[in-house]
N, C-alpha and C positions, 0 to 999 in steps of 0.2 A: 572738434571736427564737425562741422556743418554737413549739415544731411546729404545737397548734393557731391559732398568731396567723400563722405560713407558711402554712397552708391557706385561713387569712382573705384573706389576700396575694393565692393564685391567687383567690379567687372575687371577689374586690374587680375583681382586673384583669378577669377572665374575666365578670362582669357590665359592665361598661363597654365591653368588648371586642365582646360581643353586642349593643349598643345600637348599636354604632358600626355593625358589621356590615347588623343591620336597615335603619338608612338607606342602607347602601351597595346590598342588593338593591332599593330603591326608587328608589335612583339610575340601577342596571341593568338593572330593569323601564323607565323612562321612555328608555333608552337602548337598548334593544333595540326597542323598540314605534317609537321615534322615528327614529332613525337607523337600525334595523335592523341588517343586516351589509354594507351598501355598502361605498363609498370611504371617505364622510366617518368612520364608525365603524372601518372598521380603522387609519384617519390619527388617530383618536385617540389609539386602544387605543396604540397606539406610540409617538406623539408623552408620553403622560403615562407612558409604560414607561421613558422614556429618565432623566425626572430619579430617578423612583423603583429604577431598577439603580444609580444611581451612590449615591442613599441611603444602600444597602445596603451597598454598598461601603464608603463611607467613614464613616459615621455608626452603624448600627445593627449593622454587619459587624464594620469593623474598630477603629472609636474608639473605640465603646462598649464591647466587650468585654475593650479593654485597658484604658480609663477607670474604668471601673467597680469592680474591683477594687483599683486603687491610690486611689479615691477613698473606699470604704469602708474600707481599713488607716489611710488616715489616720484617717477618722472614729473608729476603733476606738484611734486610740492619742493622740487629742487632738490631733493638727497643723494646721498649715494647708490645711484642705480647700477652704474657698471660695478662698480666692488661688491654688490650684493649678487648681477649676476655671474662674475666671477666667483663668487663663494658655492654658488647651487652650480654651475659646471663643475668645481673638482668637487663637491657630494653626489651629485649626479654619477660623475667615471667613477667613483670607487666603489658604487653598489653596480654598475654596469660589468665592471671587469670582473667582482665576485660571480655574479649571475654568470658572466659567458662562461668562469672556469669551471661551476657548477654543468652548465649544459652539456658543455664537452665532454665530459666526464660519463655524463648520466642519460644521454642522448636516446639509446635506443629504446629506457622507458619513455621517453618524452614521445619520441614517435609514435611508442605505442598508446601514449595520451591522448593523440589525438587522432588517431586511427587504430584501432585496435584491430580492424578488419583486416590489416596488414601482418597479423600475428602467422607467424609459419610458412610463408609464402616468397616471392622472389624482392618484393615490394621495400620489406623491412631492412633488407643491408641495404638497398640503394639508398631508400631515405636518411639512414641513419649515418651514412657515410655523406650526402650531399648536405646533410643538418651538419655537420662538425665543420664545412666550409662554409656554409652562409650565418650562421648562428650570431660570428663575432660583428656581422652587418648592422647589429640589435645596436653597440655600442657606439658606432660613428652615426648610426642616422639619429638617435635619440639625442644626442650632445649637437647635431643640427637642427633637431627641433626645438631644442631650448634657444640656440642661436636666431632661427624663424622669428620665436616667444617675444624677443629682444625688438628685430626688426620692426614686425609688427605691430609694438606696442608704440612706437616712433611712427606707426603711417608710414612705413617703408615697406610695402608687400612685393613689388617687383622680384628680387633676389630671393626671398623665401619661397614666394610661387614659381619660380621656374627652378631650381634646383630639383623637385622631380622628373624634368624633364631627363634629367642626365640620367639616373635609372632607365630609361627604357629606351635613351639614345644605345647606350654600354650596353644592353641586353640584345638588341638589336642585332649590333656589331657581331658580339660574340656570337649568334645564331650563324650570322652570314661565314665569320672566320671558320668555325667550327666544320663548317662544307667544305675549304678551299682547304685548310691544312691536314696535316698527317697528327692525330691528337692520340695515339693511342696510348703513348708514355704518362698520358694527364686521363686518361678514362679513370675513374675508380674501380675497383676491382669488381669481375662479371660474377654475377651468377647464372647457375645454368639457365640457357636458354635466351635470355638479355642479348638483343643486340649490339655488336659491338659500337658501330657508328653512331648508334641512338646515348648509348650511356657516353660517348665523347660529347655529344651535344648537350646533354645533361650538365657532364663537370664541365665545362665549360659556360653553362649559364650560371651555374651557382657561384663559381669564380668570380662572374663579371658580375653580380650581386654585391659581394665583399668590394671590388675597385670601384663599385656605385660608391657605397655608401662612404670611401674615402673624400671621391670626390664633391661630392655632398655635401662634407663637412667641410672642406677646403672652401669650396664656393660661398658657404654665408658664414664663416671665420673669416674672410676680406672685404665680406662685403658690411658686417659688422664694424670692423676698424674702419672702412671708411666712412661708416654712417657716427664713428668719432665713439663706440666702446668694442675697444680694446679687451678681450678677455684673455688675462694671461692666466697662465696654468700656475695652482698655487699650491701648498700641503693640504689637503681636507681639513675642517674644523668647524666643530659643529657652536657657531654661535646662536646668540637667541633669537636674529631672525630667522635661520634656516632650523628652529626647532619649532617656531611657527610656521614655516612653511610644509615642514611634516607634519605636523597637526592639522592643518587646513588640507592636506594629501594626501590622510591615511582614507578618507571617507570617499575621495575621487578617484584612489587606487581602489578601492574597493570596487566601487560603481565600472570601473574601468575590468576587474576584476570578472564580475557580474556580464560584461557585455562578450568577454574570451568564450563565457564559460557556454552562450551562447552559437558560437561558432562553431566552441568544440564542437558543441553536442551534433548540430548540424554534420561538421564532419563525420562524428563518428556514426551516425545512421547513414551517411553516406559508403562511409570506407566499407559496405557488406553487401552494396550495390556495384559489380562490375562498371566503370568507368564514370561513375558516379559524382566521384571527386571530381573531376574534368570538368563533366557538367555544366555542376554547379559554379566550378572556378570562372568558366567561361562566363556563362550567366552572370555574373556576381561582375564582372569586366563592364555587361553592357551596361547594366542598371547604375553602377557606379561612375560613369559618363555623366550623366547630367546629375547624381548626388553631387559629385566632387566640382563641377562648374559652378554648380548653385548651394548647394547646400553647404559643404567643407568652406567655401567664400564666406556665406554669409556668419559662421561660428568664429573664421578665424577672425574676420573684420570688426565684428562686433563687440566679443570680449574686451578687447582693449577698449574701444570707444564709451560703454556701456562704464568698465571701469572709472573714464577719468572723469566722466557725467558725473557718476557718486560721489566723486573725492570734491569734485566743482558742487556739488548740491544742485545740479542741472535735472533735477525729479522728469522735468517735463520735455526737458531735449531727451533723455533716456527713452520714455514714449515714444515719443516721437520714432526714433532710430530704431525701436523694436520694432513699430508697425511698418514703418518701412521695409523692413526687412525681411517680415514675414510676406508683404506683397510680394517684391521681387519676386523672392524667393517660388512662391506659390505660382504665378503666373509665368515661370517660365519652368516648373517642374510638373505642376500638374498638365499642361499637353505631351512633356515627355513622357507622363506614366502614363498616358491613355494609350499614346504610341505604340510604348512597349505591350501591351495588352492587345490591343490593334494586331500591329501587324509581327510580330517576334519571329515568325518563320523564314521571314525573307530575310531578318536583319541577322538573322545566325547562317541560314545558308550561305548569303553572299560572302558574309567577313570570313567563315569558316568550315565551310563545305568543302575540303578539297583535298588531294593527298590521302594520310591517315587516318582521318574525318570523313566517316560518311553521313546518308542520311538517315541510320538511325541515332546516329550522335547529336544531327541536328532535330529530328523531333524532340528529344529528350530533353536539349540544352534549350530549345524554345517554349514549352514546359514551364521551366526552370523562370525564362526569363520573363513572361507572361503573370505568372505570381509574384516574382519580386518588384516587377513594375505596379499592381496594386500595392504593395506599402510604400514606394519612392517619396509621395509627398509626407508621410511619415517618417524616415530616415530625415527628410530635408527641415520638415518643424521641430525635431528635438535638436538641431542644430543651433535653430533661432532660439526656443525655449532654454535650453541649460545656460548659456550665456547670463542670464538674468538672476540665476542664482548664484554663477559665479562670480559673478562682479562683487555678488557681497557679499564672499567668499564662504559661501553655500553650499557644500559639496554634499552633504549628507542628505538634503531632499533629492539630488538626483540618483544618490545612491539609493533610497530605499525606491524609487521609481525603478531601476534597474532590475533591484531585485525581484522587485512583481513581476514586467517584463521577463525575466527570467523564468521564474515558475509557468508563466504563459508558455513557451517558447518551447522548454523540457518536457511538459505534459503533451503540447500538440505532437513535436517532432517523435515524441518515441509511440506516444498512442498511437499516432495515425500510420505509423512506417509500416508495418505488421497489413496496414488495407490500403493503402495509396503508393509503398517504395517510395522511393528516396526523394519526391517532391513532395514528404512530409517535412523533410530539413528547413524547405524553401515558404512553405506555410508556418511555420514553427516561427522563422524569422518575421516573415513578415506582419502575423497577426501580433506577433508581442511587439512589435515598432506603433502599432495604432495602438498597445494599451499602456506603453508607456507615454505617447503623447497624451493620451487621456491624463493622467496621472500627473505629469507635468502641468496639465493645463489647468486643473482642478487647483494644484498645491499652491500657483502662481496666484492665484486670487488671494492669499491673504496678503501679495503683497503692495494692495492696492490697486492703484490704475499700472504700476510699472508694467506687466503685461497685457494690461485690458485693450482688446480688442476698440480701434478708433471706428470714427464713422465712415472715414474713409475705407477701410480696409473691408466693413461689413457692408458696403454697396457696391465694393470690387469682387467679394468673392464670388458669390453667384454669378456673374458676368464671366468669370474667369472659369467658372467649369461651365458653364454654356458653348462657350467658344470653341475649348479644348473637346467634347461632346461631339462638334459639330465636326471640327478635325478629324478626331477618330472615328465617326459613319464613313466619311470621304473618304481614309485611310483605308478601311478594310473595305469597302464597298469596290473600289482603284484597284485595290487588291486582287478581290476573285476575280473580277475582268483581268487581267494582268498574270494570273496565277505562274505559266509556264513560262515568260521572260526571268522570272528569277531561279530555275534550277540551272543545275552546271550543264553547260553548253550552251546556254542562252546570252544575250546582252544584259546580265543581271548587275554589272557594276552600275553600266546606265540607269537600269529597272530603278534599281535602288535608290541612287542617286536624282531621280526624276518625282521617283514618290516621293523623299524627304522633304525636298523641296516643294514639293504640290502641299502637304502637311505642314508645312512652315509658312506658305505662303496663304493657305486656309484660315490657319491659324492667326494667324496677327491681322489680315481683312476681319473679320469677327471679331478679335477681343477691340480694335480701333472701333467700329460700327457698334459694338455693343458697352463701348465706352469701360472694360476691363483694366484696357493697358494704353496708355499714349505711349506713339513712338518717338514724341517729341520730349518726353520725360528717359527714354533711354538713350536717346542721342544728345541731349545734354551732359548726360552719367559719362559718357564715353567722351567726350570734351573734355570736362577735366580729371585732372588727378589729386592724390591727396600728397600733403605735401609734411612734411614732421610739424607737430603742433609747437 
């Protein structure tokens, strides 16, 4: 894959990424206005955290990262790809359906796993009831992440990147159906004081969870065959490469392991703060906007690419596509994370000021989103960074990077909660994101120039936080002039919509003039596509 047809890569995923995203604030607009940050909303927030940690875990954490790369050598040397990825789908589903029938079972510890602040309260049946409908979500989207793994490793990201969109199309829906019909036969059973109408919107989003991730799976299982493999459903059997692929997996499930444990813990210093959950949820939506445009692109594009470089002995196209990568990536996530720092108060008012959402929700949630935008360009580098030990099926340096991270993350988030509340969670994450890129960055030196920083890259970056610098003065300076067009009753959609673009448009005059970023190198990116090698 030649460099300009990798950058197509990132903006193919990172355009579909963004789409998906847009509906998802429209799903958390109607979810904040609706549910608010009660019971029934932080029994969501939870109840749908639970399949999605173990996701990660086992699917996009630890299988895909070892899948991936043995799945692209073979493509690079003519073997049996599709029977191999046919073999890790049915070992995949039969550790997936053990797990769901363990969950189900054992739910209302799990909830208290990861909220324990919910222990005694109205909190714990709804969660625990809305966890036994979304939980089995774990096993169709994970069996569509390995399908993703497939695509992707072929330079086919179209269908893997927009299949999240269908999550938050079907969540959507549901919110809207939930108003207009009579649901009370589908509510889960009330506890006192629980509104009726709220817990119908509840079972009804967690339902449309479960028909997501159906659909999910459906969408890149056709779109697989017609990219020409077929995965047909077969008896599990553990042959010798799928016992290397657990060998290469148990150290990425681990690291994958390390990163949950991370959230937990976040949650659980949350779950003892009134609405805290909410929050942070919300928060964790905005920052996650430009991670998953840019960063999530740039990990999922490059693994595969990175792989078939090593298997070709391409030492130095490998470079190459790393530092590439960290550009992009850098130069269109650090102005988002000044942004978020800038201006956070108007970007949560506007999406989510309304209804059940007031404005101490929004101080709280802009807070939240203020911290997490200091670590974004660290979320975005360990994307670029882990790729390069996975390629040569290195799971174990990112795992014990994790694990420091880790210890980072548990010491802040619990020491500090006791003096700061619940945006200790939110420093917890984000100072341990800057110390495992540390960690990563260090480790990556022994493996020669394969991550070494090029010249290009170290005469771009300072140019590129100049720029973005210059954005965020404009941004908040616009701002306090500006202050009372964005409270509710104002023209704050406009407000908002006028300053993004005045910050976008700062932004790219300055990194153009100060020679950061050519837009003649991203408008070429955006010409072509990548095509199956």
């Amino acid at each position: 894959m030649k460099p300009i047809r990798l950058m197509a890569g990132f903006f193919t995923v990172g355009l579909w990424t963004l789409l998906s995203r847009v509906f998802g604030f429209a799903r958390d607009i109607l979810i904040a206005g609706i549910l608010g940050t009660g019971a029934v909303a932080e029994a969501f927030f939870v109840a749908f955290a639970l399949p999605n940690m173990f996701r990660r875990f086992f699917a996009e954490g630890a299988f895909n990262m070892a899948f991936v790369p043995m799945f692209s050598k073979k493509l690079e040397r003519g073997e049996d790809a599709a029977g191999f990825a046919s073999d890790a789908f049915a070992g995949l589903a039969t550790v997936l359906i053990a797990l769901t029938t363990l969950a189900l079972v054992f739910m209302p510890w799990l909830v208290l796993a990861m909220a324990a602040g919910f222990a005694g309260d109205e909190r714990l049946p709804i969660a625990t009831a809305m966890g036994r409908i979304v939980f089995p979500y774990i096993l169709f989207i994970s069996l569509a992440a390995l399908l993703s793994g497939v695509l992707n490793a072929t330079g086919r990201f179209a269908a893997a990147a927009a299949a999240p969109v269908l999550l938050n199309v079907i969540l959507v829906a549901a919110l809207l159906l939930a108003d207009r019909a009579d649901l009370g036969s589908l509510a889960i059973s009330r506890p006192e004081g629980a509104a009726l109408d709220t817990l119908q919107h509840g079972t009804l989003l967690s339902i449309g969870v479960l028909v997501a991730g159906v659909a999910q799976l459906a969408l890149l299982w056709i779109a697989a065959h017609r990219a020409g493999f077929t995965i047909r459903l077969r008896r599990p059997r553990l042959t010798p490469e799928l016992k290397r692929l657990a060998i290469i997996a148990a150290p990425a499930a681990l690291a994958g392991g390390v990163v949950q444990v991370n959230l937990l813990v976040g949650r659980q210093v949350a779950s003892f703060f009134d609405g805290a959950i909410a929050w942070l949820a919300l928060a964790d939506r905005l920052y996650q906007l430009p991670l998953g445009v840019v960063g999530i692109a740039v990990g999922i594009v490059l693994l595969p690419d990175l792989s078939r470089r090593l298997a070709a002995g391409d030492d130095a196209g490998g470079r190459d596509a790393f530092n590439r990568a960290c550009e992009i990536s850098l130069a269109l996530t650090v102005p988002a994370a000044v942004a978020l720092v800038a201006i956070p108060g108007p970007l949560v008012s506007v999406l989510f000021e309304r209804g059940a959402f007031g404005a101490e929700d929004t101080a709280a949630t802009a807070l939240a989103v203020a911290i997490y935008g200091a670590g974004l360009p660290a979320f975005v580098l360990q994307k670029a960074l882990q790729p390069v030990f996975f390629a040569r099926s290195d799971t174990r340096t990112p795992f014990r990077a994790a694990l420091w991270a880790m210890l980072v993350n548990v010491g802040l988030a619990i020491g500090l909660a006791p003096l700061i509340g619940f945006s200790a969670a939110a420093w917890g994450t984000t100072l341990a994101g800057w110390a495992m890129v540390a960690i990563l960055a260090r480790r990556a030196r022994s493996l020669g120039d394969a991550a070494k920083p090029d010249a290009r890259l170290k005469r771009r970056l300072p140019r590129i936080l100049l720029a973005s610098a210059i954005m965020g003065a404009v941004l908040f300076a616009v701002h306090l002039l500006t202050a009372p067009a964005y409270q509710p009753g104002g023209p704050r959609g406009l407000a908002l919509a006028g300053l993004v673009l005045l910050g976008i448009a700062v932004y790219f005059t300055a990194a153009q003039m100060l020679g950061a970023l050519r837009l003649s190198e991203l408008r070429g990116a955006l010409r072509r596509r990548p095509s199956a090698p």
